[in-house]
C-alpha positions in Angstrom: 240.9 124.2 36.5 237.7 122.7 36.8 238.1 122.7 40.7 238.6 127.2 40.3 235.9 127.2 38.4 233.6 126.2 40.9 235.1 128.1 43.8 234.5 131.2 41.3 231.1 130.4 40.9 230.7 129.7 45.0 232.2 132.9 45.9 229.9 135.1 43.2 226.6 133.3 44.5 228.0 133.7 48.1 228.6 137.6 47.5 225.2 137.8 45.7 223.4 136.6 48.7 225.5 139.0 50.9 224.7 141.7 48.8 220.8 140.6 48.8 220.8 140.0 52.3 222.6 143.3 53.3 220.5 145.1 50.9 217.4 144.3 53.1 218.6 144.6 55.8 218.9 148.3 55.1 215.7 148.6 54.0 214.1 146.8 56.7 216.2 149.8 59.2 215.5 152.4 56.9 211.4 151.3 56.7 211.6 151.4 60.6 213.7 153.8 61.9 211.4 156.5 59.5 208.1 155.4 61.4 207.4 158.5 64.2 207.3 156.0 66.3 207.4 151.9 67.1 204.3 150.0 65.5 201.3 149.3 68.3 201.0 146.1 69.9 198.5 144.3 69.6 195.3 144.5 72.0 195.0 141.3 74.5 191.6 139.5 72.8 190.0 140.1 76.0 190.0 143.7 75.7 189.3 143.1 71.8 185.9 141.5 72.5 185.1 143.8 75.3 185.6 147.3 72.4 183.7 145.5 70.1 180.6 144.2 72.6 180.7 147.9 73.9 180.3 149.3 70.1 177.4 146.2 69.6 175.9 147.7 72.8 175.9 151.4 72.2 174.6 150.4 68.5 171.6 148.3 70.0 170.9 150.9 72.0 169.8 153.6 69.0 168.6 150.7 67.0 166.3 149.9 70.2 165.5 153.2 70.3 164.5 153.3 66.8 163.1 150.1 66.7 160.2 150.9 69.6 159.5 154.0 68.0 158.7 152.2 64.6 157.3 148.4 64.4 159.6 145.5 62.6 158.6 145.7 58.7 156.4 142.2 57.6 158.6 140.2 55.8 162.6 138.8 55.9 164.2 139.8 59.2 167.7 141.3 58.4 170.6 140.1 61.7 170.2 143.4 62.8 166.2 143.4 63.1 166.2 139.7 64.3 168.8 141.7 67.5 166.1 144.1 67.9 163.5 141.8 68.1 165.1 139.8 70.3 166.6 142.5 72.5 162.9 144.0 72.7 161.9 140.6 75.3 161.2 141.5 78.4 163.3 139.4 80.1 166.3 140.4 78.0 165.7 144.3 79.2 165.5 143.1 83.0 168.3 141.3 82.9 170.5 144.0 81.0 169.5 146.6 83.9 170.1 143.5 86.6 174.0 143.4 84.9 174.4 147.2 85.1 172.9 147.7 87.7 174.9 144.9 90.3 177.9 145.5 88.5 177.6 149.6 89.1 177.6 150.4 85.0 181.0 148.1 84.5 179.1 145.3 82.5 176.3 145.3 80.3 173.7 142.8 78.7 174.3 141.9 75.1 173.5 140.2 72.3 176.1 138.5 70.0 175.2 136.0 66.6 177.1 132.3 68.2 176.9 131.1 64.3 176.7 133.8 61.5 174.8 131.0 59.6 171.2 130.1 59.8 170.3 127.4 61.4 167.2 125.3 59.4 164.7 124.4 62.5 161.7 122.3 61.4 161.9 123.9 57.9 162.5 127.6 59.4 165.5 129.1 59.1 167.1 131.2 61.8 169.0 133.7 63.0 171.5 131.8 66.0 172.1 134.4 68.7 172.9 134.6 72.2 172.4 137.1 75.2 175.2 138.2 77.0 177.0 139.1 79.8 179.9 141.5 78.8 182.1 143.2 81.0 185.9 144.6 80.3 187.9 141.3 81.1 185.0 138.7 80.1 182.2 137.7 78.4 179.5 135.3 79.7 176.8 133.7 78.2 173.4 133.3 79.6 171.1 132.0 77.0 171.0 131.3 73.5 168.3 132.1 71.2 166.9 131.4 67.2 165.2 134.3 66.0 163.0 133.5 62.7 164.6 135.1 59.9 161.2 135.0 58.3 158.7 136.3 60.9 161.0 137.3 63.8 159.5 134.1 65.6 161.6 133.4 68.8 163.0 130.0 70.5 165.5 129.6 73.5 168.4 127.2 72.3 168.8 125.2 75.6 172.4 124.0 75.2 172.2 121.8 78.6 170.0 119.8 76.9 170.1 119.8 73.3 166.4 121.1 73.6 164.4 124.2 71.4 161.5 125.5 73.6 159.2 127.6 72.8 159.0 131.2 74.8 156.0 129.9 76.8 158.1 126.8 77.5 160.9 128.5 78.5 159.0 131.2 80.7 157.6 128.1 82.2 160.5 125.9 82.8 163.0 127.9 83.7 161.7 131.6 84.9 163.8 133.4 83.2 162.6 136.9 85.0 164.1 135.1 88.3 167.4 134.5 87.2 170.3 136.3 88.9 173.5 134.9 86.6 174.4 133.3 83.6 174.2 129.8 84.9 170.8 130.5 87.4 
């Protein structure tokens, strides 16, 4: 008796997971076959980066624009002054027209934050962003830079080295103005 017992009870948890799994099962068709139509794929990362580089871009651009019409505020740089600051270099403009210009308008110059924390440089903290090369299919690098969160004060990150120079240094050293790629 003991033995039918058991059975019973096998059977009646057997059903009840039948019932459970056929039960969403239905609601799983139901919750899919109402959608107008199947859910969008995903975006390849590529293309990802390349929307949201193209948004950064286009929102440089007016915050350049705004930015040469009115002077940084004294005082605590917020990311998106420090990308300002930093985008207002004269070297970062020629290269952006170089990119869109050799590339016919199909990649632009950019800048994106490489850490969203500040880095603490010889008791300064700073903003850690690099300049960009961005096009639809890739995204390369050509320098990286610390922009003072304090006083917008700006340093080239040289990440062959391990080295922080100075503007002058780097305007020295490596002629930035003659540079025709990301690794030139």
């Amino acid at each position: 008796m003991a033995a039918r017992k058991n059975s019973s009870t096998s059977a009646a948890i057997a059903g009840a997971v039948a019932g459970f799994l056929a039960a969403g099962l239905l609601g799983y068709y139901l919750y899919w076959n109402k959608q107008p139509e199947a859910p969008a794929r995903p975006a390849p990362m590529a293309a990802v980066l390349a929307d949201a580089i193209q948004a950064s871009v286009a929102a440089q651009s007016a915050t350049q624009s705004a930015a040469q019409a009115t002077p940084v505020h004294k005082g605590a740089l917020n990311r998106e002054q420090a990308v300002t600051v930093l985008m207002a270099l004269p070297e970062l403009q020629a290269w952006s027209k170089q990119i869109e210009k050799a590339s016919g308008g199909k990649a632009h110059g950019a800048i994106i934050e490489y850490d969203d924390q500040l880095r603490e440089y010889e008791g300064k903290r700073y903003y850690q962003l690099s300049f960009i090369e961005n096009s639809d299919d890739t995204a390369q690098r050509w320098e990286s830079f610390l922009v003072g969160q304090k006083d917008g004060d700006i340093l080239v990150d040289d990440d062959i080295d391990g080295t922080v120079l100075s503007l002058a240094q780097w305007r020295e050293t490596k002629k930035p103005l003659q540079r025709s790629g990301p690794g030139t």
